[in-house]
C-alpha positions as CSV (number, residue, x, y, z in Angstrom):
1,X,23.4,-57.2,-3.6
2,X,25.6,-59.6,-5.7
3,X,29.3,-58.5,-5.8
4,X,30.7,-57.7,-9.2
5,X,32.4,-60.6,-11.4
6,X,35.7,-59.3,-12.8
7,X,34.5,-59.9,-16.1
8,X,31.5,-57.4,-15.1
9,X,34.6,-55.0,-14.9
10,X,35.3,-52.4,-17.3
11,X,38.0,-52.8,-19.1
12,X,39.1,-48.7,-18.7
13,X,38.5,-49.9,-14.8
14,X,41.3,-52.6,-15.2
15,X,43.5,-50.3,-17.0
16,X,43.6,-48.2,-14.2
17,X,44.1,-51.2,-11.7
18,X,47.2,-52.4,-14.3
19,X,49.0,-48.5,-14.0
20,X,48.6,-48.0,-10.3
21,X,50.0,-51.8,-9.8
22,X,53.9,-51.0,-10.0
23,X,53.7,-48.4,-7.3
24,X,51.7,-50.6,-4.8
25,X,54.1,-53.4,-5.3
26,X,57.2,-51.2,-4.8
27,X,55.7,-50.1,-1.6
28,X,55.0,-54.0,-1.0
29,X,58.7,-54.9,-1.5
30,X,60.1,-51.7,1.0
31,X,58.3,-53.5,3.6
32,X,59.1,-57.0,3.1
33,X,61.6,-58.2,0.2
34,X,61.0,-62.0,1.0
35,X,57.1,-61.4,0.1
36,X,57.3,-59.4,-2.7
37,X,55.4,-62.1,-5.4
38,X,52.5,-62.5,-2.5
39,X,52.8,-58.5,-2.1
40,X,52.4,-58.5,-5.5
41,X,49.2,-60.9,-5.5
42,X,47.8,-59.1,-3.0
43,X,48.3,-55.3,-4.3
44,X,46.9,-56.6,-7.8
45,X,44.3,-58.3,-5.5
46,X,43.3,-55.2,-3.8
47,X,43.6,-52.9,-7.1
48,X,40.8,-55.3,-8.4
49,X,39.0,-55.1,-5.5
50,X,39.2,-51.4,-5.5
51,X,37.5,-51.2,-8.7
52,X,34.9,-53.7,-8.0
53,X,33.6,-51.4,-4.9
54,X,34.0,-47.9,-6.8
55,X,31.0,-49.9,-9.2
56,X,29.6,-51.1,-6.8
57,X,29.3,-47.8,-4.7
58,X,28.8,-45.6,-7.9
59,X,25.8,-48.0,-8.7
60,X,24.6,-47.2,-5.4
61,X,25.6,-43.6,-5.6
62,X,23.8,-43.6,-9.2
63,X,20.9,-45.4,-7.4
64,X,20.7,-43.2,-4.4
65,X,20.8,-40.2,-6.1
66,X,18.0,-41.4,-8.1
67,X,15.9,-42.2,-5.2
68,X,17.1,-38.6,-3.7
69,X,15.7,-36.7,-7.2
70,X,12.5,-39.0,-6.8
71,X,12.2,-38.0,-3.4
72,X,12.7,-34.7,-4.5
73,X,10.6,-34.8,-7.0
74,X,7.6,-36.0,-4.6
75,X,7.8,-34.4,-1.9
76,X,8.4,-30.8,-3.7
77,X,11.3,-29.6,-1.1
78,X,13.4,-28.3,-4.2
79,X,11.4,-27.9,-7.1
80,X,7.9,-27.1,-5.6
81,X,9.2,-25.7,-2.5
82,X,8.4,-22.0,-3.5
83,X,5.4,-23.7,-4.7
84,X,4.8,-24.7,-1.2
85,X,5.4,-21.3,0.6
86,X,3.4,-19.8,-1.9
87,X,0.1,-21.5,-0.8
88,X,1.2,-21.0,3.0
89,X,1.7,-17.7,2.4
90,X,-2.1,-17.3,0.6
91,X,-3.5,-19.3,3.5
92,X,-2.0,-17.2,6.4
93,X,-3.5,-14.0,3.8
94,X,-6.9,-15.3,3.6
95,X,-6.8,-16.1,7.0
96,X,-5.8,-12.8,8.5
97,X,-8.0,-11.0,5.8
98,X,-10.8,-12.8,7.7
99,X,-9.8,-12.0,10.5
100,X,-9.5,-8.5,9.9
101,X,-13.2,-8.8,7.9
102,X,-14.9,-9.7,11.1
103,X,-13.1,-6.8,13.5
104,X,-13.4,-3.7,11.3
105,X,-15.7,-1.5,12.7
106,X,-12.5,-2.0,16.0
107,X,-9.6,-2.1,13.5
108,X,-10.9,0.8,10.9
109,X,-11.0,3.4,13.9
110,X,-8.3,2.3,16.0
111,X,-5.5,2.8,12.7
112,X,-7.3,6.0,11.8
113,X,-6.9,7.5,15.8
114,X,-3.5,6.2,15.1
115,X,-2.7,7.8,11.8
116,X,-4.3,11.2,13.1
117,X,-2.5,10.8,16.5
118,X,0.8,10.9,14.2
119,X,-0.2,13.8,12.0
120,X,-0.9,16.3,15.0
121,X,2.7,15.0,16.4
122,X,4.4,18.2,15.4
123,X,1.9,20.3,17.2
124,X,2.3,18.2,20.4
125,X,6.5,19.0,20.6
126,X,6.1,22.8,19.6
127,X,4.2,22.8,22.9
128,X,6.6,21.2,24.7
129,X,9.7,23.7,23.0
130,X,7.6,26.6,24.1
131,X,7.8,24.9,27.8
132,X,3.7,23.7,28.3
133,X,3.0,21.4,30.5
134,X,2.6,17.5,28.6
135,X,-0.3,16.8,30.2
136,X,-1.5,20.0,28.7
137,X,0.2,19.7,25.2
138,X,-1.6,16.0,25.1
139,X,-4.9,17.3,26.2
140,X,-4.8,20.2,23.3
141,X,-3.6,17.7,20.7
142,X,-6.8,15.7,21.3
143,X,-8.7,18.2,21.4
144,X,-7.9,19.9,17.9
145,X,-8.3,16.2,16.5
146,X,-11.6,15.5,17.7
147,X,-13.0,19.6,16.9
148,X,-12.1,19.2,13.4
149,X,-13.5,15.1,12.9
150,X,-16.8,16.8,14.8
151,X,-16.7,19.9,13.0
152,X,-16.6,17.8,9.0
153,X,-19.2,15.2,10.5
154,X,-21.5,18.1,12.2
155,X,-22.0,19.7,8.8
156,X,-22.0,17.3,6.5
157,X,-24.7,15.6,8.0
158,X,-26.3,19.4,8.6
159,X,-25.9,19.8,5.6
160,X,-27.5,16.9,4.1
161,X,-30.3,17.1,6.0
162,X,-33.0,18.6,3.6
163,X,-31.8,16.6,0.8
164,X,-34.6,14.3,0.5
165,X,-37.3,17.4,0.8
166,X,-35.6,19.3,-1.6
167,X,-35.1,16.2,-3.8
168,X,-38.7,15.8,-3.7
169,X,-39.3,19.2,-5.0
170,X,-37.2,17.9,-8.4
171,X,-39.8,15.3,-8.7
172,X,-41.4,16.2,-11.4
173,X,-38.9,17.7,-13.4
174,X,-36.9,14.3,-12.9
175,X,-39.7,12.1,-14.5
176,X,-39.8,14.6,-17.4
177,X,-36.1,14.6,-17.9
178,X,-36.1,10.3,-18.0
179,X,-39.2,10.4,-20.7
180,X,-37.2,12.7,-22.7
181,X,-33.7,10.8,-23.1
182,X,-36.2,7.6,-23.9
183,X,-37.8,9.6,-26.7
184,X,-34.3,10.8,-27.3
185,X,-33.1,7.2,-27.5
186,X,-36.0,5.6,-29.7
187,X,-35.5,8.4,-32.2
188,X,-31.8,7.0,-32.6
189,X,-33.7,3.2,-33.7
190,X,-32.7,2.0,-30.3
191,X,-35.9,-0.2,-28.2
192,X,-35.7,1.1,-24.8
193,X,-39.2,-0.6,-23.2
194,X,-36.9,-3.2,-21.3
195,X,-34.2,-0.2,-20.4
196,X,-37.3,2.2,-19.6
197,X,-38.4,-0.6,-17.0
198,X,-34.9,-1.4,-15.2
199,X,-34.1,2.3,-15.3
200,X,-37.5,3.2,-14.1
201,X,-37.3,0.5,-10.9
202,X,-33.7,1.9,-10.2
203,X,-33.8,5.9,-10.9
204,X,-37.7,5.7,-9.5
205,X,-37.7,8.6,-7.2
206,X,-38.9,7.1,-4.0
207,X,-36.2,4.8,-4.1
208,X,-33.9,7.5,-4.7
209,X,-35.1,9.3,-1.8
210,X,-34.7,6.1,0.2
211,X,-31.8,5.2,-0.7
212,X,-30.7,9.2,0.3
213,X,-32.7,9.1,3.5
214,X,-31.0,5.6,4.9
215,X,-27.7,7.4,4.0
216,X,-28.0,10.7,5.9
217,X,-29.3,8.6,8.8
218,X,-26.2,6.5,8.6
219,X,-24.1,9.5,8.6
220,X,-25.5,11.3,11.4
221,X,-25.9,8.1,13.2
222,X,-22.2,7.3,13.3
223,X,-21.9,8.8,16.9
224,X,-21.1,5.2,18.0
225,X,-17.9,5.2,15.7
226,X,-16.7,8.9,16.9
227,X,-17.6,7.5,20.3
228,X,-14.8,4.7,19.7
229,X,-12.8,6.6,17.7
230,X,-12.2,9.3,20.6
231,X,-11.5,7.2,23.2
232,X,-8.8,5.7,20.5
233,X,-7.1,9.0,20.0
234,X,-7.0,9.6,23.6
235,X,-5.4,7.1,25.1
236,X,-3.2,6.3,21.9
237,X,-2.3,10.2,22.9
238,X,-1.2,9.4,26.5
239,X,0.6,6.3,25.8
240,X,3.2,8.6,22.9
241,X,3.4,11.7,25.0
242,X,6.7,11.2,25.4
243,X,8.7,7.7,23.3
244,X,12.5,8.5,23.7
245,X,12.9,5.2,25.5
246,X,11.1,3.1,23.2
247,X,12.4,4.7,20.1
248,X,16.2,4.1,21.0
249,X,15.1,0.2,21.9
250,X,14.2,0.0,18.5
251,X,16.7,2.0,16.6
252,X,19.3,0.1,18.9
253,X,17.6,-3.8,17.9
254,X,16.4,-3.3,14.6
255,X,17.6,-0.2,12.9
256,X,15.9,-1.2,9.4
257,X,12.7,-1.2,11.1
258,X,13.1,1.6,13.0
259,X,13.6,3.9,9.8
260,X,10.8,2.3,8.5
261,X,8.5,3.1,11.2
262,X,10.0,6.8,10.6
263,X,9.7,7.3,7.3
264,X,5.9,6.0,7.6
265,X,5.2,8.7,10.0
266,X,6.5,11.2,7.7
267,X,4.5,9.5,4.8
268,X,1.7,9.0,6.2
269,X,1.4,12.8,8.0
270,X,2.3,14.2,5.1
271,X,-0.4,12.9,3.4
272,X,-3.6,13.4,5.6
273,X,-2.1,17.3,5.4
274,X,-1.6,17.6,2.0
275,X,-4.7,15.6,1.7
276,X,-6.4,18.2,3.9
277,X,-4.8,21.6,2.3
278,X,-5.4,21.3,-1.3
279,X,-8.6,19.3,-0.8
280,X,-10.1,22.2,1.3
281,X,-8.9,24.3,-1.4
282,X,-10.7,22.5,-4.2
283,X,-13.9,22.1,-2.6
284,X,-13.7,25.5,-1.8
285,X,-13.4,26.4,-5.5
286,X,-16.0,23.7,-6.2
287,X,-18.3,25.3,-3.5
288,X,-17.9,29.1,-5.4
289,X,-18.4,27.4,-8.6
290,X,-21.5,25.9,-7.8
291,X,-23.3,29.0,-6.3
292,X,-22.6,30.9,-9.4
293,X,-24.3,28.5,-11.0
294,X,-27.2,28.5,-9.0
295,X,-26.7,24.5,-7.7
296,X,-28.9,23.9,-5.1
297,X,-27.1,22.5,-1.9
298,X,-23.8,24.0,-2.9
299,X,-22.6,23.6,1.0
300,X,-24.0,19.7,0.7
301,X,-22.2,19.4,-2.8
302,X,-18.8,21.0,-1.6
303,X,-18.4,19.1,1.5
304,X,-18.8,16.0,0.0
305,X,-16.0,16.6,-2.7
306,X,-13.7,17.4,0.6
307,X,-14.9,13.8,2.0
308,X,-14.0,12.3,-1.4
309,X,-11.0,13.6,-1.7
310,X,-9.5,11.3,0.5
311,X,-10.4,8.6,-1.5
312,X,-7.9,7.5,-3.9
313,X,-8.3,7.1,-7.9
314,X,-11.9,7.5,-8.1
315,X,-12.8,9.8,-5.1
316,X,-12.6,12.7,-7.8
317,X,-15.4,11.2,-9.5
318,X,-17.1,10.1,-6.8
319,X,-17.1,13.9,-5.8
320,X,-18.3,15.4,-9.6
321,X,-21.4,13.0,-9.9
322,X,-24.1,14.4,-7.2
323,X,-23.5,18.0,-7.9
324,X,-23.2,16.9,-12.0
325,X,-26.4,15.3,-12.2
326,X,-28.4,18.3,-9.3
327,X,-27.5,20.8,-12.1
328,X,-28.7,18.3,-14.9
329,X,-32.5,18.2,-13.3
330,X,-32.2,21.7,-12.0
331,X,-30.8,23.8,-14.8
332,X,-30.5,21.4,-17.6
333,X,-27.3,19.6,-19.6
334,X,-25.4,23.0,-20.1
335,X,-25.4,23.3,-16.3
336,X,-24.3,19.7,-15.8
337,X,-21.4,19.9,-19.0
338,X,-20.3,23.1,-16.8
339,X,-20.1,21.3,-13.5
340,X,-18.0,18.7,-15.2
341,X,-15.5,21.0,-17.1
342,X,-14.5,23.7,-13.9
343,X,-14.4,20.5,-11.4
344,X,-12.0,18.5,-13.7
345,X,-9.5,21.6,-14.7
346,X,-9.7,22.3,-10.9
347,X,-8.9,18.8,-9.8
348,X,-6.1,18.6,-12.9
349,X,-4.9,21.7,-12.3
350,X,-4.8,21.9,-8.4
351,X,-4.2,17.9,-7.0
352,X,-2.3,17.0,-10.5
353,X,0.3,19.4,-11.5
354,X,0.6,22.0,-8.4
355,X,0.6,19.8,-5.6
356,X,3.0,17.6,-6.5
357,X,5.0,20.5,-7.3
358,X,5.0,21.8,-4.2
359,X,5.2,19.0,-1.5
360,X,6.2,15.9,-3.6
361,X,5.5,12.8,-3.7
362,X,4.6,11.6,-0.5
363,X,2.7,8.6,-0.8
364,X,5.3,6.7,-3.6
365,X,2.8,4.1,-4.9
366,X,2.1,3.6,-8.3
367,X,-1.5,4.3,-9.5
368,X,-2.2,0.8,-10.3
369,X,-0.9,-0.4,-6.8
370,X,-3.2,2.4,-5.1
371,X,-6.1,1.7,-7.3
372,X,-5.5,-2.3,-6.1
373,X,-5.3,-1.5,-2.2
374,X,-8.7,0.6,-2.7
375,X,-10.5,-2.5,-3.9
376,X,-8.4,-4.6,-1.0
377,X,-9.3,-2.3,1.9
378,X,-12.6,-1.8,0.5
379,X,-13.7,-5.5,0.9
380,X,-11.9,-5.7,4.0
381,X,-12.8,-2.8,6.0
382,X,-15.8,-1.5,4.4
383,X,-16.5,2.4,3.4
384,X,-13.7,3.2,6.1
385,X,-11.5,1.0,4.2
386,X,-11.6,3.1,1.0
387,X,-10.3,6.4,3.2
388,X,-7.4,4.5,4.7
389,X,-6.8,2.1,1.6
390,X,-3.4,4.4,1.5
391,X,-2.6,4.6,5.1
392,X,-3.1,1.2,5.5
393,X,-0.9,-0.1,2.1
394,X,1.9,2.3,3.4
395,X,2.1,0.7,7.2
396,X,2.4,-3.0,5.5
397,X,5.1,-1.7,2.8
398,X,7.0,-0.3,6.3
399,X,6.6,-3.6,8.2
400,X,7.0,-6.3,5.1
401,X,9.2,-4.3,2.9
402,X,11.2,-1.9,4.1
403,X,12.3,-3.0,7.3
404,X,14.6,-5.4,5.7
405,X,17.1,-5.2,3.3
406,X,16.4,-8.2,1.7
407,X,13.2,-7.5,1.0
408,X,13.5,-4.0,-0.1
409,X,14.0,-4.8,-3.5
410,X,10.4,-5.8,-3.6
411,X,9.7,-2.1,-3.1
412,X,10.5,-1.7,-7.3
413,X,7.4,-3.1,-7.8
414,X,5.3,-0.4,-5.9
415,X,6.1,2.3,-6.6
416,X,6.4,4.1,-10.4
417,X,9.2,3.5,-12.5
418,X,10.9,7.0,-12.2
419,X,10.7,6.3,-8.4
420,X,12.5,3.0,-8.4
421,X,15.1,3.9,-11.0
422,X,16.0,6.9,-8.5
423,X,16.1,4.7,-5.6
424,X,18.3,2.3,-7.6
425,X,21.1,5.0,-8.2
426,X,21.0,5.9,-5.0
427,X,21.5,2.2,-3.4
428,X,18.3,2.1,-1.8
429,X,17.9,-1.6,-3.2
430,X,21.6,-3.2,-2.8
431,X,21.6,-5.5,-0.1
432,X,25.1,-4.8,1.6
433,X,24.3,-0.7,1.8
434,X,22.0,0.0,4.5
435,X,19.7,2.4,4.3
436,X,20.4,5.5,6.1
437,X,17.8,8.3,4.6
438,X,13.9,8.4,6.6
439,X,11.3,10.0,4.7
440,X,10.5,13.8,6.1
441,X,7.4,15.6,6.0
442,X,7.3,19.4,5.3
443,X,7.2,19.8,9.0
444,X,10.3,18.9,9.6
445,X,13.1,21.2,9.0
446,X,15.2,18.7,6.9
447,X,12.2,18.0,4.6
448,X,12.4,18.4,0.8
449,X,10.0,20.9,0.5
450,X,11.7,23.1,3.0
451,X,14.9,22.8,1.7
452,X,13.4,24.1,-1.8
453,X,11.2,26.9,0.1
454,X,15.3,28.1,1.6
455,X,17.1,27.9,-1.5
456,X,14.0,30.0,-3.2
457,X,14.6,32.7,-0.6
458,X,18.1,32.4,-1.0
459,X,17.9,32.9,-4.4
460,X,15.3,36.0,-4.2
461,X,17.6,37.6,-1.9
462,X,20.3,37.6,-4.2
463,X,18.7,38.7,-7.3
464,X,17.2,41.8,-5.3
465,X,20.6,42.6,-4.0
466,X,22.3,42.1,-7.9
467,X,19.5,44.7,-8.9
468,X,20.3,47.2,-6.3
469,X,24.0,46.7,-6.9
């Protein structure tokens, strides 16, 4: 690089030079008074020279920083670098999505023995307070687990078992309900010979029946899955008869995660038994319902509303549909319009206003987040998916979300907006608080619902002793 001409010099440059001048002579002549002109020379000298090197080295400060931005600019490590994790991110997704596509029928199982393994939890330590042997508590804890899986998969497939025959029987009533709604349809000015024919390949009733037949041999044939699943909630038993040790390493290393791991237990028991209760009461109801109404396979029709149940969003309609459309070719459309109404101000009534009245909120996710990790799980895990679609959303939201305080915040996004504001107040989300609260089920004696089951006694007691006062 050519060095700087003094005429290339600013003159606000020389200026400066000029001002600081006296002082660097002054110093020049309390060193040596005989040399003060050449002192002189050379402070105005090295003034000049000062100047000349701040341009040059602010050009090359201008030019390297304009290098720097292009560099920047190319390479993306400031602007695009969120850009950048972004698409790592979605790779190391897609990847382990994949991953977890091609291992379902080990994964699905294993995380459900797991789930269920924590919900019968509280049954395992009353054993042990009431001073039975672990091996024994362990041994009945699997036991009640796999009796009750048996006992749902036993008689639903029982239960479906005659469906096909007894569909068969509907045969002719079916074709005579389709040519009605076409004649009902072409009286409205509406062509239906292209709907008759795509409606007549898929409602035909030997496909139906085939269609029924392959899935009551898929359901009784899923002795290969209980098979894997047993052997999952037995050893997953044995190994968490007894965690103290584990449980302090964690709470000792990480204690963010370890309340997150808590509070999933609580979540997640809380909502298999909940799940459970009130959908064993519906389908109940449903099952009264449709044997006053004369539905044929009202055991068939009422088991599978329990089986829906667990699935979130849409299981409810899932559930309606079979039962809805029996009483439509049994009875005719007033049956069918009854079906519809009882089953929908059951489901509102029961799962919509009372049970969350009574134990809560467990789950926490907003309806559009659930109804998203139903689709997710569904692709990714198959039919098993769509039963563990919440299970499986609240175990990530532990491990990704809420074992960190800097990632908590993302937690506002999941959950509905009364949730979140609550949270807020309470400093769930501000990142030099820890979080001290874990979620408890209504097993626990500290949990929310128990605490509002006390205060209701309390207050009972004292209004019947005011009235005998």
């Amino acid at each position: 690089m050519a060095a700087t001409r003094p005429g290339d010099i600013p003159r606000d440059r020389i200026a400066q030079a000029i001002n600081t001048l006296p002082t660097q002579v002054a110093g020049s002549r309390a060193g040596s008074d005989s040399g003060g002109e050449e002192s002189a020379g050379g402070a105005a000298s090295s003034a000049l020279g000062k100047v000349s090197d701040a341009e040059n080295s602010g050009g090359g400060d201008q030019s390297g920083s304009g290098n720097s931005e292009a560099g920047r600019g190319a390479d993306g490590s400031s602007g695009g670098d969120f850009g950048v994790k972004l698409l790592h991110a979605a790779a190391l997704l897609t990847i382990v999505c994949v991953g977890l596509y091609l291992i379902h029928d080990f994964v699905g199982p294993v995380f459900l023995a797991l789930t269920l393994v924590l919900t019968v939890r509280p049954v395992h330590r009353l054993l042990l307070r009431h001073h039975v042997p672990r091996w024994l508590s362990g041994t009945l804890t699997v036991s009640i687990i796999v009796v009750v899986l048996l006992a749902v998969v036993g008689l639903t497939a029982w239960s479906l078992a005659g469906l096909p025959r007894t569909l068969m029987s509907y045969e002719d009533k079916f074709t005579k309900l389709f040519q009605d709604t076409m004649t009902w349809l072409e009286s409205l000015g509406l062509s239906t010979d292209q709907l008759s024919q795509r409606l007549g390949d898929v409602l035909n009733m030997d496909t139906i029946i085939s269609l029924l037949s392959q899935a009551s041999g898929a359901l009784m044939s899923v002795g290969s899955l209980m098979f894997v699943l047993a052997l999952a909630i037995f050893f997953i038993t044995i190994d968490t008869l007894s965690v103290p040790a584990r449980a302090h390493i964690v709470r000792d290393h990480d204690p963010d995660l370890y309340r997150a791991l808590a509070s999933f237990e609580g979540r997640v028991r809380q909502y298999w038994l909940v799940a459970t209760l009130f959908g064993l009461l519906v389908s109940t109801l449903n099952y009264f319902v449709m044997m006053w109404l004369g539905i044929p396979l009202a055991l068939a029709w009422a088991l599978w509303t329990f089986v829906t149940n667990y699935i979130p969003n849409i299981g409810f309609i899932l559930g309606v549909i079979p039962p809805a459309l029996m009483g439509l070719v049994d009875s005719g459309p007033a049956t069918a319009l009854w079906i519809l109404v009882i089953f929908t101000f059951l489901n509102v009534t029961i799962q919509g206003v009372l049970q969350p009245k009574i134990v809560g909120d467990a789950v926490g996710l907003s309806t559009t987040v659930t109804f998203l990790s139903l689709l997710f799980w569904a692709v990714v895990l198959g039919p098993l998916g769509t039963i563990l679609a919440v299970p499986l959303t609240l175990f990530i939201k532990a491990i990704f979300v809420d074992s960190s305080s800097r990632s908590r915040w993302v937690e506002a996004f999941l959950v509905p907006e009364s949730n979140a504001k609550t949270r807020a107040d309470r400093g769930v989300y501000d990142l030099d608080e820890p979080v001290r609260e874990i979620y408890r089920d209504f097993t626990s004696r500290d949990s929310e619902v128990r605490t509002k089951m006390r205060d209701l006694r309390k207050i009972s007691r004292r209004r019947k002793k005011g009235i005998r006062g």
